[in-house]
C-alpha positions, 0 to 999 in steps of 0.5 A, a space after each residue: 689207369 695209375 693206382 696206388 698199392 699200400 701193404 703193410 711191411 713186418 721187417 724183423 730186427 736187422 731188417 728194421 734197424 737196416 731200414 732206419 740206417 737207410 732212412 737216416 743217411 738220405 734225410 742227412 744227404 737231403 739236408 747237406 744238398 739244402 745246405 749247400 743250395 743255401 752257401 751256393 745261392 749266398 755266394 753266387 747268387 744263383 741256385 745249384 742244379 739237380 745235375 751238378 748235385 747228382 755229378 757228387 754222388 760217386 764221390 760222396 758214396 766213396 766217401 760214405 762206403 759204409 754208409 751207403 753199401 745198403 743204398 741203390 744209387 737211382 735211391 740217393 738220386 731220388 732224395 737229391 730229386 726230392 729237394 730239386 722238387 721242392 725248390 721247383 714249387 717254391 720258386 712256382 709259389 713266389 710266381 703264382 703268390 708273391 709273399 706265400 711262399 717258404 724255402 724248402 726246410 731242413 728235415 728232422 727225423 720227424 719230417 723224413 719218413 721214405 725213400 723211393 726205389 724207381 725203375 722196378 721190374 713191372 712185374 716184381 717178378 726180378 729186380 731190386 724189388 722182387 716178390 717170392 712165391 712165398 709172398 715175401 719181398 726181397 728188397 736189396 741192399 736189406 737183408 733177408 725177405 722181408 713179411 708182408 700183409 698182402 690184404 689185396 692182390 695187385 690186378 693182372 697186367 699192372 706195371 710197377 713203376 715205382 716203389 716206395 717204403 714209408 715209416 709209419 709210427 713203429 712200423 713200415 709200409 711198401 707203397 706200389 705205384 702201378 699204370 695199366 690198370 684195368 678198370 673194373 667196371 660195374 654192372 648198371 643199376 639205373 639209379 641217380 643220387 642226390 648228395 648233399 654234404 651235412 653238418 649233422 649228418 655227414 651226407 644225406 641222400 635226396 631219398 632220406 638216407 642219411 650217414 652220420 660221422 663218426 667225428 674222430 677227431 671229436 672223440 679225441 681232441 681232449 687227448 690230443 690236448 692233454 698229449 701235446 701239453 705233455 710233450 711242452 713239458 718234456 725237455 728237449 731230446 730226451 726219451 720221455 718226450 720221445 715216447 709221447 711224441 710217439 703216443 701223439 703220432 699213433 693217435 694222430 694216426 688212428 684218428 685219420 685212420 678212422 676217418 680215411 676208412 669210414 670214407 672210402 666204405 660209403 663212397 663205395 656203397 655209394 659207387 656200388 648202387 648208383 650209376 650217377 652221383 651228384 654232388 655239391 662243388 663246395 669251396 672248402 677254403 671259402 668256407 673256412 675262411 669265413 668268420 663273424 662280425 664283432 655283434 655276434 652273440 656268444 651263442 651264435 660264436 659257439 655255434 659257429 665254431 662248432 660247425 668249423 670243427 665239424 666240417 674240418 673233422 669230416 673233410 669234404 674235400 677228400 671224401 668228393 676225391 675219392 669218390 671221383 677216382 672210385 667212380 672212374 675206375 668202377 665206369 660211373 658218374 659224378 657230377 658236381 653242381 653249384 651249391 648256392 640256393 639249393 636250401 633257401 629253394 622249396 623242393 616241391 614248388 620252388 619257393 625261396 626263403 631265408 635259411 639261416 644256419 641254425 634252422 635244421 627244418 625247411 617249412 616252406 611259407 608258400 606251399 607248406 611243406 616240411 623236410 628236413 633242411 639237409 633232405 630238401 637240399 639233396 632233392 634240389 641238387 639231384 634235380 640241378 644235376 639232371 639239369 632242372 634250372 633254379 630260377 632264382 628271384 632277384 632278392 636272392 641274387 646276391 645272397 651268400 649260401 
């Protein structure tokens, strides 16, 4: 199995102002290759090649001595390959959706923030990448060894295959990519849970449990606001635009920190206690894609935007993905089930009824009873899950969820 090791780096002065001059040099080769790309294809009408890119580079490191004495050479073949992947996908792009598709763009500071160092010692043991006894890296071409926080430890038998140093906002992080990881699988616990995904709540468990977001991006929003109307005042270049574009990025940072975090805990809980997750496969896109008609109330408009901030802000689709690959690698299981009709359907005698967005409450006009909307629908897609059938009448056949 791949996995992904993410550590915080603490380079000091030099090795910081080290590690910028390499980050500097590879975003200003990434964007004379696309400039040449560009004069090749309008002169010739056909696009360069990665290999008659990367046949330049003894040349341009002759050329660059001093530039380039701290940079590997698999490094700058790795940057030429970057823009060699995004001319990939763009010409894949105009293939799969005529029209959708954006040549691959010069990048600003802002928009080249890594470099990659392939091939490593499996181990890290030797190499260009080397981990000390005393927990330091040693990374050539940066002087010293370089501190780093070591929250976890990489499992025994894992392979690096590669790694790459990344700039967050004022600081750098080591990303290590790793194959042969072992699995480690947990100890059955005989319990299956229904989840289904909430606007109130973030999920509800089909035994009443319910988790409520922490909504990051809610809390901050009227910063953000007031951080990006700042930066469309500042002049262009000049250091106060710079420190609040950095204010910006740190709180655009923590926001997704909050969010990331508070995911993965209940994911695993959620992993940890159950041996069988079920879950409702929702098309995010579909969903966000949807809008009112022009006789909506301007109530109904609030209230409507308010759940398309709320389930942008808990980001569905990236909570299920790391459920699935913690689930995977702990040896349980998720099932993912068709959400449609799981809150128009009474739980307990299987009655359906319109259930309008607004309505929060599932009273069931045939048997009586009352749950809380989100709680009936978790019921219903465990029990879709383990394989009972929604027998749906033909009034709601062409319903919409």
């Amino acid at each position: 199995m791949k996995r992904t090791y993410k550590y915080r780096l603490l380079p000091n002065k030099e090795q910081t102002k080290v590690l910028d001059e390499i980050l500097s040099f590879c975003r200003f080769l990434y964007n004379c290759a696309l400039e040449e790309r560009i004069t090749y294809y309008k002169r010739f009408g056909k696009t360069l090649s990665y290999a008659s890119q990367s046949n330049e580079l003894p040349e341009i490191r002759r050329f660059f001595s001093e530039d380039t004495e701290n940079i590997l050479a698999q490094t700058l073949q790795q940057v030429l390959k970057r823009l060699d992947t995004a001319y990939q996908n763009f010409f894949r792009k105009l293939k799969e959706k005529a029209g959708e598709a954006g040549l691959p763009r010069f990048k600003g500071e802002s928009r080249f923030r890594s470099i990659c160092i392939p091939q490593p010692i499996p181990d890290l043991s030797k190499g260009c990448v080397k981990k000390l006894p005393n927990n330091k890296l040693k990374i050539s071409g940066i002087p010293g060894e370089i501190k780093v926080k070591w929250h976890r430890e990489i499992p025994d038998g894992a392979r690096c295959k590669q790694v790459r140093i990344v700039k967050g906002v004022g600081h750098y992080y080591v990303m290590i990519y790793c194959d042969n990881v072992n699995d480690e699988v947990l100890a059955p616990t005989g319990k299956t849970v229904g989840v289904d995904l909430g606007i109130n709540s973030f999920i509800t468990l089909d035994d009443g449990k319910q988790f409520h977001h922490p909504k990051p991006y809610k809390t901050s929003k009227e910063k953000l606001a007031f951080l990006n109307k700042k930066l469309a005042r500042k002049k262009a270049g000049s250091n106060n635009r710079k420190n609040v574009l950095i204010a910006l990025r740190r709180e655009n940072e923590r926001t997704r920190n909050i969010r990331e975090d508070f995911q993965r805990k209940i994911a695993k809980q959620l992993i940890v206690e159950n041996d069988a997750i079920i879950i409702e496969k929702l098309d995010i896109r579909e969903l966000m894609s949807k809008s009112l008609g022009p006789e909506a109330t301007p109530k109904e408009k609030a209230i409507f935007k308010s759940h398309k901030e709320n389930m942008m802000d808990a980001s569905w689709g990236s909570f299920t993905d790391k459920l699935i690959y913690k689930a995977e690698s702990a040896g349980r299981k998720v099932i993912q089930v068709d959400p449609r009709y799981t809150s128009m359907m009474c739980s307990s005698c299987g009655h359906m009824q319109d259930m309008p967005q607004e309505v929060r409450t599932y009273d069931c006009d045939a048997c009586g009873t009352i749950l809380d909307r989100d709680l009936n629908a978790a019921i219903n897609i465990r029990n879709k899950g383990l394989g009972a059938s929604l027998a749906i009448p033909k009034v709601f056949q062409k319903s919409k969820f």
